[in-house]
Structures are given as C-alpha cells and as structure tokens.
C-alpha positions in Angstrom: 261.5 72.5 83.0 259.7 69.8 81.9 257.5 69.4 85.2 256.8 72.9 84.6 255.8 72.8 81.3 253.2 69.6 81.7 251.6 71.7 84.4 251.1 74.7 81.8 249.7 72.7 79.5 247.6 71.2 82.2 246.7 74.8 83.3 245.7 75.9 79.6 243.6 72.8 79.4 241.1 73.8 82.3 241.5 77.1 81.2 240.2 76.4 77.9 237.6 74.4 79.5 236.4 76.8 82.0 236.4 79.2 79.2 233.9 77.1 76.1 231.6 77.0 80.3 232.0 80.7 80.5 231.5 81.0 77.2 227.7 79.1 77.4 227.1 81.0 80.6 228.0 84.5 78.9 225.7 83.3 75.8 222.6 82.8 77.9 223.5 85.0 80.5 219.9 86.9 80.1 218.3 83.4 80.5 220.0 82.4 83.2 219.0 85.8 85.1 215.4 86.3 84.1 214.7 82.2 84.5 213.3 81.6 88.3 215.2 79.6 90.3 213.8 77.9 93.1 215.6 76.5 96.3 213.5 73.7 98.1 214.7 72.8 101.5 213.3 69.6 101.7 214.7 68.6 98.1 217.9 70.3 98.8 218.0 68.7 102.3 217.2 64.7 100.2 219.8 65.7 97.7 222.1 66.3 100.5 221.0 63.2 102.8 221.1 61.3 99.3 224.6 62.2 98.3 226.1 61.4 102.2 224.5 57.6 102.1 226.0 57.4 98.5 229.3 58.2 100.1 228.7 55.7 103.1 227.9 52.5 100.0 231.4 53.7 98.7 232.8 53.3 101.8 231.0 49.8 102.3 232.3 48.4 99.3 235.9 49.6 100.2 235.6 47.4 103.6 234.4 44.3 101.3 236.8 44.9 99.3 239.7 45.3 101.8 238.6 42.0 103.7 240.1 40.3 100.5 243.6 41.8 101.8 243.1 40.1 104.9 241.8 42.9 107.0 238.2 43.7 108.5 237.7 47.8 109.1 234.7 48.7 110.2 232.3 50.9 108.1 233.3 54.1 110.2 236.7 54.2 109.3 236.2 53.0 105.7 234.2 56.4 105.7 237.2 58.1 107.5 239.9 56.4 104.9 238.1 57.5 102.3 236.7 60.9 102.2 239.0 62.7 104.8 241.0 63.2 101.9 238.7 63.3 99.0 239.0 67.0 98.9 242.6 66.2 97.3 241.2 65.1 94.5 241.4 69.1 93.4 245.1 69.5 93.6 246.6 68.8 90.3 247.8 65.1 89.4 244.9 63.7 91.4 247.4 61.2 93.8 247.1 63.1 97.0 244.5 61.3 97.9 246.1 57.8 97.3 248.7 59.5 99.5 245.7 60.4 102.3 244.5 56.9 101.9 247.7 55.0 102.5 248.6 57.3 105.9 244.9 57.2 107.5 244.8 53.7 106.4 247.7 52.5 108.6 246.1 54.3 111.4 243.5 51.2 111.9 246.3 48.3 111.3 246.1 48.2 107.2 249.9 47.5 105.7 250.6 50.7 103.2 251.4 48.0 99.9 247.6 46.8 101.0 246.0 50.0 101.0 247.8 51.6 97.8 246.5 48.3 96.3 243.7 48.5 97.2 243.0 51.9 96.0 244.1 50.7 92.4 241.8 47.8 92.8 238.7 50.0 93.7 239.3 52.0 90.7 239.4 48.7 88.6 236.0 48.2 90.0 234.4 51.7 90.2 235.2 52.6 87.0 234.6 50.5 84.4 230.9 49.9 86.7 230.3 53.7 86.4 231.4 53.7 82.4 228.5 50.7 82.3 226.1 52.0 84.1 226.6 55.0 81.6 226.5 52.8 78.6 222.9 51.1 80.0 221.5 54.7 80.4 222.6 56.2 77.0 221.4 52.5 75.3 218.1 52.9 76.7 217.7 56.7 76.1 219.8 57.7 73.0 218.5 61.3 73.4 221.1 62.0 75.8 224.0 62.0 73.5 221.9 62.7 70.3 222.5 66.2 68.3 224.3 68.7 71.6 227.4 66.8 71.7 229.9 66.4 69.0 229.6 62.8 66.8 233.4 62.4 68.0 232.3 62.4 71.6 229.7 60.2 70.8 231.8 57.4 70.1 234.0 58.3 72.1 231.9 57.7 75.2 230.4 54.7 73.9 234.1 52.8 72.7 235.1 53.4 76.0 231.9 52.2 77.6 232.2 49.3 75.8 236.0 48.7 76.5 235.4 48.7 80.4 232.4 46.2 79.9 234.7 43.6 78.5 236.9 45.0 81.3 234.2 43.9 83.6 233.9 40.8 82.2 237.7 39.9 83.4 237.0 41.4 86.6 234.5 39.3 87.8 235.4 36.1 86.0 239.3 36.2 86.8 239.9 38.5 90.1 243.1 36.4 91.1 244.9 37.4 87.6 244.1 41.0 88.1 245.9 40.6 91.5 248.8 38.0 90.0 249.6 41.3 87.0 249.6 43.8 90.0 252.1 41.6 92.3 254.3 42.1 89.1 254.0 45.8 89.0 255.0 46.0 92.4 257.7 43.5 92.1 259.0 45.9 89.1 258.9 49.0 91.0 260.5 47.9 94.2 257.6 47.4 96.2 256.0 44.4 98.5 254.1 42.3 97.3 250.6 41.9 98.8 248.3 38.5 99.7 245.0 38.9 98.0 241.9 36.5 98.1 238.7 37.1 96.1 235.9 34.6 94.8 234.6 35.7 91.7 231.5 35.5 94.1 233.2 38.3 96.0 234.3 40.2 92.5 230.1 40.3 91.3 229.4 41.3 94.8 232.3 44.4 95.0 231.0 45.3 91.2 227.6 45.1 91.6 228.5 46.9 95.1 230.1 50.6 92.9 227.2 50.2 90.3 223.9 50.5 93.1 226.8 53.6 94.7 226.9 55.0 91.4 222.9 54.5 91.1 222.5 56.0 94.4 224.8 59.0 93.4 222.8 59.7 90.2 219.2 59.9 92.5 221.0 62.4 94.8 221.7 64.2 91.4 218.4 64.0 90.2 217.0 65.4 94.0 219.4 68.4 93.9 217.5 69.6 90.2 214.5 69.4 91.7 215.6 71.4 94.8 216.9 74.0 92.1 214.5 73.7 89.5 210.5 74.3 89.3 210.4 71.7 86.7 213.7 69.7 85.7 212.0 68.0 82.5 214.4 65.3 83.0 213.8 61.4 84.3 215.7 59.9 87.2 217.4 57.5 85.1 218.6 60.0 82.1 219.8 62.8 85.0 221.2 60.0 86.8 223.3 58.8 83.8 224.2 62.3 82.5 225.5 63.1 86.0 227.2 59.8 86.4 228.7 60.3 82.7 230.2 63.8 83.5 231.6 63.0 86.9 233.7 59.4 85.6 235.0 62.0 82.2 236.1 64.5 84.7 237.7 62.3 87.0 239.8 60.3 84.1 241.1 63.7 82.7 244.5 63.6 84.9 244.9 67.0 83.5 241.9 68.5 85.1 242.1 68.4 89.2 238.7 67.6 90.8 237.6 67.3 87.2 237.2 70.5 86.6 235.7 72.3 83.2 235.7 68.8 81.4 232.4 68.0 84.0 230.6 71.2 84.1 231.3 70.9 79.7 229.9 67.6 79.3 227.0 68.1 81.5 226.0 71.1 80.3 225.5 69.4 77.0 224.0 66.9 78.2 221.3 68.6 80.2 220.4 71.2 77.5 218.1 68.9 75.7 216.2 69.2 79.1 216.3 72.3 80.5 217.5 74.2 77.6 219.7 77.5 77.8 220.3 77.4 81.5 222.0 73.9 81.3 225.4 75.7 82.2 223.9 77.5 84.7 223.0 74.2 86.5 226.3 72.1 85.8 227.9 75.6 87.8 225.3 75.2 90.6 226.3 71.2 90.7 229.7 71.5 91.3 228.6 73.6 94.4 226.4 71.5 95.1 228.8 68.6 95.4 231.9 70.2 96.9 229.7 71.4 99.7 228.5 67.5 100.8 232.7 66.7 100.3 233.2 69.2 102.5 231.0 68.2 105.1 231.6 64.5 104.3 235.5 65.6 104.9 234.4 67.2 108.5 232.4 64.0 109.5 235.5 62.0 108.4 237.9 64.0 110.5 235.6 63.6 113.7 235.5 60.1 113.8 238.5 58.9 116.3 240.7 55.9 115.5 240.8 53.4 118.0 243.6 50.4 117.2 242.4 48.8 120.0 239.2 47.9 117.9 238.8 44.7 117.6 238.9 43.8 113.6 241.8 46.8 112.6 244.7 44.3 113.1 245.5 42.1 110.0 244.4 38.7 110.3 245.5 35.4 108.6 242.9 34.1 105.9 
C-alpha cells in the first residue's frame, strides 16, 4: 500500500506539472498558432549532429573515468553502455538505467560493483559540473532568473548551485575519500567492495570533461531554436544555461520520470523573457526534439556488437 501510494503522489506531481505547461500553452494558445514557425534543415540537421557528439563527450568521460576502476573500454562501447538504456530514464524511479548499465557493462569484462560505482561516481561529477556551469551563466546574465520565475526558485537554484561548487571543490581536491565513503556504503549494504585509483589530475580532467559535455549540449540547444525559430532573441550562452538548468532540475526530481513537467515548467519561464508567449510552445517542441536524438542515439547503441575478445574489455591490474 505504501509503494502504491508514493507512486500516486508521484503521478499527481507530473500531473500537476503537466497541467501549470498546459495551462501556459492553453493561455497563449492563439499565439502559439498565428506565430510562424520555421523548420530549417540544416539547423535542425546541426542541432541533431550537435546533440549526438554531446552524447559521444559523455561517453568519453565515462571511459576516463572507468580506467580509474582498472578497466580500459573503448569509446564505442562507452557509447553502447550508456545510451542503449538511456530511454529508461522515463520509467518511474529513474534506476532502470543503472540496471541497463550494470548488465551491458559486464558484457565488455567490467565487474557489476565497478560499474554500479561507477555510475554513482559519474553523477558525483556530472552534476554538481552542470549545477556550475548553471550558476556561471545565471552570474553573468541575471536576466535569466530575474522577474518570470518565483523569488523562491530563485534561491533555490542558486543555494544549490552553490552547494555543488563546494561539492566540486572536494571532488577534485580529495577523489580517494569520495571513493573510501562509498567502499563503506557498500560494505553496509552487503556489497563488494571496489579498487579505485584517481589523481586529483584525473578528477579536474573527468570534471572539466561533464562541464565542455554539458557546454556542448547547451550549443546543440541553442542550434535546434534556431532550426525552429525565425529569430530566437536569445544568446548561445543564456539558451545554453537555461537549457542546461532545466534538464539537471528535471533529472533530480526522482518523482518526475525523464524529467517530465518540472523541465518543460522551468524552461518555459526561463525562455519567456526571449521569445515571449510561445516559450511553452518551444520547451514542448524540445522535449521532442531531444527524445527523438535518444532514440536514435539508443538505435546506434544497440547496433554496435560486443566483442570480449577486444583487447582492453578484460580488467587489468593498476
């Protein structure tokens, strides 16, 4: 009774959500229908070229940081690791695709304790390098969370911006005590522990690794609104934030799978400074938009064939 009631109130939540995005779609519904859209191939076709090579640095950064486990995987099946089961990310609880991770990962040599650790490790990394890339773009233009979004927000976004900084800090300064706390953890919960080695060379390299990905993810961002719009109105570096912003507050919110609602709402007011009443009709197109290059990215993942044989999939000793 209990599961099922956390999954109601999960279900209200996105329901609610959806609903305050409906709502700002129904408000400027004549707007949205009367304003002319454009679709530019060649933008599109950037956007989409753009948003695969972001997906390949991810990837990248996964195999750096996976050496430190003692293993060398090879770019292609970082890709294949990681984004043939990105697409679970939309089922509630957002751990099917920790689940994905560890199978697909033992396919090319990698120990499961290794690769479930490696996954919390990565998110340790990638996020508090997203939430500072964030905080950079709203210091240097203010604008973006000025007036459209609620003062609570507001500092919100900012105290937790902050937080992961100092969280950075730690991470590059001390890797081998981040790995020492999570041996514990897995000590607690019955689990192996794993051998870890990381310079805090290695740890700038890994962070400053997520925050170019998270650059580069932004740009593709910032390609797709001009392949949509005539005239965005809005810098590289402000859409790149506001769409880097939305996608790290959606993917937090356990509650909402794929980070549904809670991205579409915050990037809708975010954009409306820039491209006024159709700002919801965008942050709807986006989530399109992005699903369709998971999809694809999904596809390419599932065609690339594991060979153990491969030199560099076994574990090594370091």
């Amino acid at each position: 009774m209990n599961s099922r009631y956390k999954n109601l109130i999960k279900s209200l939540f996105v329901l609610a959500l959806l609903y305050f995005v409906g709502r700002q779609v129904y408000l400027n519904w004549d707007e949205l229908v009367s304003y002319e859209w454009t679709f530019d191939i060649w933008w599109f076709t950037l956007s989409a070229v753009a948003h695969l090579m972001t997906l390949v640095l991810f990837s990248r950064v996964w195999c750096l940081l996976i050496d430190g486990f003692g293993y060398q995987v090879p770019l292609k099946y970082g890709f294949k690791i990681s984004y043939i089961t990105n697409l679970g990310r939309y089922i509630p609880g957002k751990i099917w695709p920790v689940f994905g991770m560890v199978h697909y990962a033992k396919q090319v040599g990698v120990r499961e304790e290794s690769a479930l650790t490696s996954w919390i490790v990565a998110q340790l990394f990638a996020l508090p390098a997203a939430f500072l890339a964030s905080l950079i773009g709203i210091l240097l233009y203010p604008d973006l969370l000025l007036d459209h979004l609620s003062f609570a927000l507001r500092i919100g976004v900012i105290v937790l911006a902050a937080v992961t900084f100092l969280i950075s800090i730690v991470l590059v300064t001390a890797p081998a005590k981040l790995l020492f706390l999570l041996n514990k953890v897995l000590t607690k919960v019955g689990r192996k522990t794993v051998t870890f080695e990381m310079t805090s060379a290695k740890a700038v390299q890994v962070y400053l690794g997520y925050i170019i990905s998270w650059g580069a993810y932004g740009l593709s961002f910032w390609l797709f609104l001009h392949a949509i719009l005539p005239n965005p109105g809005i810098g590289l570096a402000e859409a790149a934030t506001a769409f880097v912003l939305a996608y790290q507050l959606g993917y937090v919110a356990l509650f909402a799978p794929g980070g549904i609602g809670i991205r579409e709402l915050i990037l809708t007011g975010v954009l409306a400074p820039f491209v006024g009443p159709i700002a919801a009709g965008v942050a709807l197109a986006a989530r399109f938009w992005n699903l369709a290059i998971e999809i694809v990215s999904a596809f390419i993942a599932l065609s690339i064939k594991t060979d153990k044989r491969e030199e560099g999939n076994e574990e090594t000793e370091k």
